[in-house]
MIKE-38040 format. One line per 5 residues: number of its first residue (from 1); for each residue y, x, z of N, C-alpha, C, O. Coordinates in nm, 4 decimals, decimal comma. Atoms other than C-alpha are relative to their C-alpha. Layout:
NUM> Y:X:Z:Y:X:Z:Y:X:Z:Y:X:Z  ...
//
This chain:
1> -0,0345:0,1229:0,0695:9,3900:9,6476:9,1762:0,1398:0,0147:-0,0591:0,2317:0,0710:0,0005  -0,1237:-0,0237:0,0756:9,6606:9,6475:8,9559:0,1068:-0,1527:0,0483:0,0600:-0,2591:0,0886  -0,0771:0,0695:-0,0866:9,9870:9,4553:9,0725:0,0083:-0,1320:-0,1093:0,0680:-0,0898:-0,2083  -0,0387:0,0813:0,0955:10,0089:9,1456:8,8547:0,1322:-0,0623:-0,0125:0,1810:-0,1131:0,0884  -0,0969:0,0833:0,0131:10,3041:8,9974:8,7147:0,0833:-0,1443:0,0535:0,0031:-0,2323:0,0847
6> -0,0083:0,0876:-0,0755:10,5093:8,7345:8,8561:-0,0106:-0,0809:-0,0519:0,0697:-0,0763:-0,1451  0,0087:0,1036:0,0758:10,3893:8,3936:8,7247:0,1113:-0,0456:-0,0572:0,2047:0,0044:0,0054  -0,0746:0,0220:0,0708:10,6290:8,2348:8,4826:0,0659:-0,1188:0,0964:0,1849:-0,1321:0,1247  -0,0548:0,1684:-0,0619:10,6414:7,8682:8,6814:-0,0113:0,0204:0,1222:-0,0595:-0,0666:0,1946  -0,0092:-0,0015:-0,1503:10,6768:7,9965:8,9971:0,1070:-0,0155:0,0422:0,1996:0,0435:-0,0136
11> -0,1698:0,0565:-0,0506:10,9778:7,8451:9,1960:0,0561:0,1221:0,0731:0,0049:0,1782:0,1699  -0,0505:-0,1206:-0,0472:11,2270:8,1275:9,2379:-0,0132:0,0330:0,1701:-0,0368:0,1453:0,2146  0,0107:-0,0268:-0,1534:11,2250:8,0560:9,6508:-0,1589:0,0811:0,0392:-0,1898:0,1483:0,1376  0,1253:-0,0557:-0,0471:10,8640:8,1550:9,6201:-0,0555:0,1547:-0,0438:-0,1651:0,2014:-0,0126  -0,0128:-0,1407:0,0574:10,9073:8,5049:9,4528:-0,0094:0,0845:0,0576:-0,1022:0,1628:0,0372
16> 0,0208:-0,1047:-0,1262:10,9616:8,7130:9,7254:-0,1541:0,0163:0,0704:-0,2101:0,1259:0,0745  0,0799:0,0164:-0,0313:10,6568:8,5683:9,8911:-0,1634:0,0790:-0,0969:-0,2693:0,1155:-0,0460  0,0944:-0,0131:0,0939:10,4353:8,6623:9,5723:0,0237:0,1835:0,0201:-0,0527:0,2737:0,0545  -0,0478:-0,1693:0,0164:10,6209:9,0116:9,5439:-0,0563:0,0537:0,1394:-0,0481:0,1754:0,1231  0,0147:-0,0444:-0,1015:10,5027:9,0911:9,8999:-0,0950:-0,0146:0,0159:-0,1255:0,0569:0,1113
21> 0,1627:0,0366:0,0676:10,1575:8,9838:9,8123:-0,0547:0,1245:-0,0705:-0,1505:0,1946:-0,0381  0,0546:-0,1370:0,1091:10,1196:9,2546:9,5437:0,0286:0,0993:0,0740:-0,0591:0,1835:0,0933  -0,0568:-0,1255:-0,0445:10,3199:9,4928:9,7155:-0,1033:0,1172:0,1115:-0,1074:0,2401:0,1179  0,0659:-0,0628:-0,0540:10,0591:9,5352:9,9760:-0,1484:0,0045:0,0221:-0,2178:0,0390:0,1177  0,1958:0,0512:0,0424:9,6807:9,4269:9,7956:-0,0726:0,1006:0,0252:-0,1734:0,0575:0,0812
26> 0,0215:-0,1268:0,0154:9,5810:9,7783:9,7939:-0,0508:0,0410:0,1421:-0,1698:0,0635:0,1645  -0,0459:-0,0690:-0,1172:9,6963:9,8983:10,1683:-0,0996:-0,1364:0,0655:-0,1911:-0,1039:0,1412  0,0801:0,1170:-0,0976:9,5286:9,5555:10,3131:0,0001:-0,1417:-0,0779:0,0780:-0,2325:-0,0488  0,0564:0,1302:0,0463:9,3650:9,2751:10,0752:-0,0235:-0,1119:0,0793:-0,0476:-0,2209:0,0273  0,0548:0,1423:-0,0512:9,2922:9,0407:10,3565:0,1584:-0,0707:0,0403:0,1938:-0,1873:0,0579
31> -0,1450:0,0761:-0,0327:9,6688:9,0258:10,4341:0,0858:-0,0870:-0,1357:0,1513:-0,1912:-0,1335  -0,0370:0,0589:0,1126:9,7592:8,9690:10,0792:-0,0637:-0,0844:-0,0211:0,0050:-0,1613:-0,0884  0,0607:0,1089:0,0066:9,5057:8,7207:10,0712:0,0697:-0,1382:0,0843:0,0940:-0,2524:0,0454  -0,0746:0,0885:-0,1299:9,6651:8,5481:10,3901:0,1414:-0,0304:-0,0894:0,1682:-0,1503:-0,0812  -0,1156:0,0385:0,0304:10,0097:8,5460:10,1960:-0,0069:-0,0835:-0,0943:0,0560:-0,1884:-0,1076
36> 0,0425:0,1138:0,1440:9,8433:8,4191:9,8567:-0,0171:-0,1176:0,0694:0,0580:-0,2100:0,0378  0,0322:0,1416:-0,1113:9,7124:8,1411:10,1252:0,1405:-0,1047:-0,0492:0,1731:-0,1953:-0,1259  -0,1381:0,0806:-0,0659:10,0392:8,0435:10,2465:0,0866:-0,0457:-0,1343:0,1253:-0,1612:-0,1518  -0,0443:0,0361:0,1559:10,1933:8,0686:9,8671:-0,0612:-0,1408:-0,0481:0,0175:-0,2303:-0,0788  0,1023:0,0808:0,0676:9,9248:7,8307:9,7460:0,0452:-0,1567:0,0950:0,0924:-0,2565:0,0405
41> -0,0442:0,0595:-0,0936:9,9945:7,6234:10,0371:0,1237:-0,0871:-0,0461:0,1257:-0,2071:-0,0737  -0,1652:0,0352:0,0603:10,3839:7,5920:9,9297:0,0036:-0,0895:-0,1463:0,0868:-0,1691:-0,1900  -0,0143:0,0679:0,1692:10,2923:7,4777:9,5682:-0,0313:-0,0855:0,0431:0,0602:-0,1679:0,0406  0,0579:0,1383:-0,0014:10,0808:7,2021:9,6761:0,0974:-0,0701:0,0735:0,1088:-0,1877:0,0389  -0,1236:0,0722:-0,0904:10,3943:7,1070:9,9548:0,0683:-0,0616:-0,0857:0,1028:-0,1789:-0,0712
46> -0,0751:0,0268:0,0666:10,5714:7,1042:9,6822:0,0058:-0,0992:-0,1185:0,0903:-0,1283:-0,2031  0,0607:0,1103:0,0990:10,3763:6,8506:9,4980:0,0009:-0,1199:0,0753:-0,0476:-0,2187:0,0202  0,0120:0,1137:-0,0894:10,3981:6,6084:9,7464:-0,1227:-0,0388:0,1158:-0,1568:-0,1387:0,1791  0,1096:0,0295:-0,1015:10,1201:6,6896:9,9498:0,0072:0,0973:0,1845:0,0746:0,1628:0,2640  -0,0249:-0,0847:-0,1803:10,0581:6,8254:10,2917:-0,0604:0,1376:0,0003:0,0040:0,2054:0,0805
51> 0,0008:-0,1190:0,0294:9,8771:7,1694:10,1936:-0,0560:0,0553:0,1143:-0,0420:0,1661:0,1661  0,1219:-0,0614:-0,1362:9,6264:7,1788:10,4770:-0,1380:-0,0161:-0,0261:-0,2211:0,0499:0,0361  0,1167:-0,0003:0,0663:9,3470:7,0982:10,3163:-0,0534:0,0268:-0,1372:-0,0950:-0,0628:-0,2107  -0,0060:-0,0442:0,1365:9,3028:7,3191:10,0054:-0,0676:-0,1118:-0,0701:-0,0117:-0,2024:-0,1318  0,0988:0,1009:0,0718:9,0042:7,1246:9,8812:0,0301:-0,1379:-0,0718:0,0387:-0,1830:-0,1860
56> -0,0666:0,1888:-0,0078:9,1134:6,7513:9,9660:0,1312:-0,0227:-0,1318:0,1354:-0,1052:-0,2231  -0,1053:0,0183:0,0524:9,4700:6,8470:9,8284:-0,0080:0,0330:-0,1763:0,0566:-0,0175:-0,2682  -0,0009:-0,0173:0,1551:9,3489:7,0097:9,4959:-0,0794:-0,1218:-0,1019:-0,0716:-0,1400:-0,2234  0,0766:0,0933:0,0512:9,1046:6,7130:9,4636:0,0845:-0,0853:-0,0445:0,0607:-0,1263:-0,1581  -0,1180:0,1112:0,0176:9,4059:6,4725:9,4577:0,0858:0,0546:-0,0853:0,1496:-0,0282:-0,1503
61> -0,0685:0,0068:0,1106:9,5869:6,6499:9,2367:-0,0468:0,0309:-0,1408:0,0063:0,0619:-0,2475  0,0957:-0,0122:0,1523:9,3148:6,6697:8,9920:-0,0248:-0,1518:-0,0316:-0,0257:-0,1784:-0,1518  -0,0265:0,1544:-0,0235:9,2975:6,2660:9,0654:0,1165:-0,0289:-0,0671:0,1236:-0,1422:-0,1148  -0,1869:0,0341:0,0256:9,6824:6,2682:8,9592:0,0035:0,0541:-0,1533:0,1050:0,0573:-0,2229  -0,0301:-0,1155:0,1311:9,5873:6,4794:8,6357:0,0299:0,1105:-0,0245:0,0752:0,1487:-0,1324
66> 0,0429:-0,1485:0,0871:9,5426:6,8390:8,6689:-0,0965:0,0103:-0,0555:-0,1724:-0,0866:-0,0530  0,1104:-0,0472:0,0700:9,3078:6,9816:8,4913:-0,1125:0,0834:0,1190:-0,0923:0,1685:0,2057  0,1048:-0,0288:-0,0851:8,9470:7,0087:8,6405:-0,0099:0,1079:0,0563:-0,0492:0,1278:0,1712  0,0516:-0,1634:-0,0077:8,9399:7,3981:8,5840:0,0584:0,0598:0,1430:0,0330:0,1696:0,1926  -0,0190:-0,0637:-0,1128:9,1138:7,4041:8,8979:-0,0325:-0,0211:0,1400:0,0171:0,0274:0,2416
71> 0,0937:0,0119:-0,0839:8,8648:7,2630:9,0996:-0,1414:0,1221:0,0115:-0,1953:0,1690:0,1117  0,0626:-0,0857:0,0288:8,6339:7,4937:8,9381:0,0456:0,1772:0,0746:-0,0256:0,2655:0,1226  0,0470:-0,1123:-0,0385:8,8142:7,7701:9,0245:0,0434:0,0809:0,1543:0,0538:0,1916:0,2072  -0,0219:-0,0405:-0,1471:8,8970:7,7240:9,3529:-0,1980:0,0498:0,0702:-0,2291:0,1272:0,1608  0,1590:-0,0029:-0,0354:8,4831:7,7222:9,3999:-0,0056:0,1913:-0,0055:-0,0447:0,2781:0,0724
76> 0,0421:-0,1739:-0,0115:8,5026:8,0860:9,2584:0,0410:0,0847:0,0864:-0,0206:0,1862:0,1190  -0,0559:-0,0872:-0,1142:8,7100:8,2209:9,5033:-0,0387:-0,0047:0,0968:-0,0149:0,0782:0,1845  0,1204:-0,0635:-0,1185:8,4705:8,1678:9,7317:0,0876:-0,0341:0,1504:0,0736:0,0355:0,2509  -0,0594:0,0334:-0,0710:8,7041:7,9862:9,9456:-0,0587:-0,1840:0,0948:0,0078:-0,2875:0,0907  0,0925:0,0754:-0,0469:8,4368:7,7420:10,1492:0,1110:-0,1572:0,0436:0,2334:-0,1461:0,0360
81> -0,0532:0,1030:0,0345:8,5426:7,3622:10,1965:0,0672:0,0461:0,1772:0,1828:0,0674:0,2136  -0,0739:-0,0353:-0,1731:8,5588:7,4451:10,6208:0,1252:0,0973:-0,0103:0,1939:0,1086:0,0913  -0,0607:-0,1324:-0,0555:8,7748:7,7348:10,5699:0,1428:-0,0423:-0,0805:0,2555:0,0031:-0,0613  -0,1066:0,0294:0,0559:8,9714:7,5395:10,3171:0,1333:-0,0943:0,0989:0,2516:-0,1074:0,0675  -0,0491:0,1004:-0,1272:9,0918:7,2980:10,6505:0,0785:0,0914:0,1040:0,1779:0,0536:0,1659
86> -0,0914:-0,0948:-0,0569:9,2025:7,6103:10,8219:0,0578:0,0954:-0,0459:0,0037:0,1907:-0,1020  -0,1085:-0,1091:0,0588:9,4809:7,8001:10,7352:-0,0266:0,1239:0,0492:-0,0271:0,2299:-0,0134  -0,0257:-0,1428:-0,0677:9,4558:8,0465:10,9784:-0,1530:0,0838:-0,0181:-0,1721:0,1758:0,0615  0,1494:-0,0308:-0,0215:9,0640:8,1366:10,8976:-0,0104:0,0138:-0,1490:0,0096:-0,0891:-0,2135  0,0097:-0,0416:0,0784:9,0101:8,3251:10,5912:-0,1697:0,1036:0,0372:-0,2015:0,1690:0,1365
91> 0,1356:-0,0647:0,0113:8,6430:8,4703:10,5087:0,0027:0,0936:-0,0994:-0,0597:0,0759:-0,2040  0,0197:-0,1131:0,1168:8,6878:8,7693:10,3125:-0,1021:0,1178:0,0118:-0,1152:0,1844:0,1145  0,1371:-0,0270:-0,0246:8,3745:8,9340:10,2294:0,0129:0,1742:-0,1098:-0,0447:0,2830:-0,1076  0,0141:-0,0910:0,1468:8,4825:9,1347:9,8906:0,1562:0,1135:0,0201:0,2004:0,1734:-0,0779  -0,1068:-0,0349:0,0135:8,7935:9,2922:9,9997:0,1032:-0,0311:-0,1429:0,1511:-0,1405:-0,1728
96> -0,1174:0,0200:0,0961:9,0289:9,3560:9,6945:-0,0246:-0,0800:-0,0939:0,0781:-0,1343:-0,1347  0,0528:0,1027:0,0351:8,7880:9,1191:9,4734:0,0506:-0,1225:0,0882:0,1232:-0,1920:0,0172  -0,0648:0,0978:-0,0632:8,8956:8,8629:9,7133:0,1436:-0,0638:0,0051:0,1815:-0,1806:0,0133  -0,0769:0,0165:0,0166:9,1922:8,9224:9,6926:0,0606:-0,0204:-0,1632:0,1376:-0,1121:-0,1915  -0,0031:0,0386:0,1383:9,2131:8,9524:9,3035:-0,0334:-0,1422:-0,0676:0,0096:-0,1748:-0,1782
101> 0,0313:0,1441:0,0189:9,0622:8,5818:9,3021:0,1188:-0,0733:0,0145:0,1906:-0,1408:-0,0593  -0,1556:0,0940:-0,0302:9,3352:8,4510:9,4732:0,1042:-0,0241:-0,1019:0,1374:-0,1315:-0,1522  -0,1032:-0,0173:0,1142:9,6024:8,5993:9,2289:0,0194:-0,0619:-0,0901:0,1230:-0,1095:-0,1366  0,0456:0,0618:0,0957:9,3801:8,4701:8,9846:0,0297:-0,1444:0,0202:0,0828:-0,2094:-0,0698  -0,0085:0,1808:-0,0342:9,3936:8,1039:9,1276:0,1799:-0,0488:0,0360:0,2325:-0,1588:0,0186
106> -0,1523:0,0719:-0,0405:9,7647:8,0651:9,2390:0,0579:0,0642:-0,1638:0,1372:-0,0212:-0,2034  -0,0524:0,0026:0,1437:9,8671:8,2234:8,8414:-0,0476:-0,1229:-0,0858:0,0302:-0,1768:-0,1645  0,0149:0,0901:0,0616:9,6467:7,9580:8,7146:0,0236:-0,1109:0,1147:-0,0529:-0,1957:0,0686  -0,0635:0,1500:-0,0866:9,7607:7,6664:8,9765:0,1804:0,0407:-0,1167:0,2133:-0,0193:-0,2191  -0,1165:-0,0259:0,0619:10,1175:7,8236:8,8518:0,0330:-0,0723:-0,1318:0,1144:-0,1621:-0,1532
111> 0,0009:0,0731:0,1501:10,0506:7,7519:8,4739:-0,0443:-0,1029:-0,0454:-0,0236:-0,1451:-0,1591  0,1179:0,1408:0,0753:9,8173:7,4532:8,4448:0,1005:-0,0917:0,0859:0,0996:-0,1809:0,0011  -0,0450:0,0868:-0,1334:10,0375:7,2303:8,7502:0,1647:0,0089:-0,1358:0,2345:0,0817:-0,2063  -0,1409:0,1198:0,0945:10,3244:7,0225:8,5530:0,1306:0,0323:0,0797:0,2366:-0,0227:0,0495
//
């Protein structure tokens, strides 16, 4: 998997976190998955929500006026509504595909999120 770039609207405190993500997708996708987690996590904190319930929390901020597509593409990542309630419980099935979703979903949370 190739290392992707660091999103543009990503809050500098969360940089490191992303950079340490890529750094080790390759060597162990389910851990970089686990960090994308916790990243993803931080944005929504940072929206005013609590960031324990992927689902719930992206629903509400699609309620608030994001854009749908990111209900949509939390579905693709294949990130189940139960698993969205636990942090610590990740189902990765596809290895580095799995992890490439993620990337995919916290660059677009990054750019579409106000």
């Amino acid at each position: 998997m190739d290392i992707e770039p660091i999103p543009e609207g990503l809050p500098p405190k969360l940089i490191p976190l992303y950079e340490e993500a890529m750094m080790i997708v390759e060597a162990s996708p389910a851990s970089s998955c686990a960090l994308l987690r916790m990243l993803l996590q931080m944005l929504i904190q940072e929206r005013g929500l609590r960031g324990r319930d992927l689902h719930k929390d992206i629903n509400t901020l699609v309620d608030r006026g994001a854009p749908v597509g990111l209900l949509r593409a939390l579905d693709a990542i294949g990130l189940a509504e139960e698993e969205s309630r636990q942090p610590g419980q990740l189902n990765l099935i596809n290895g580095h595909k799995d992890a490439q979703n993620m990337v995919m979903f916290v660059n677009l949370f990054v750019n579409q999120m106000p």
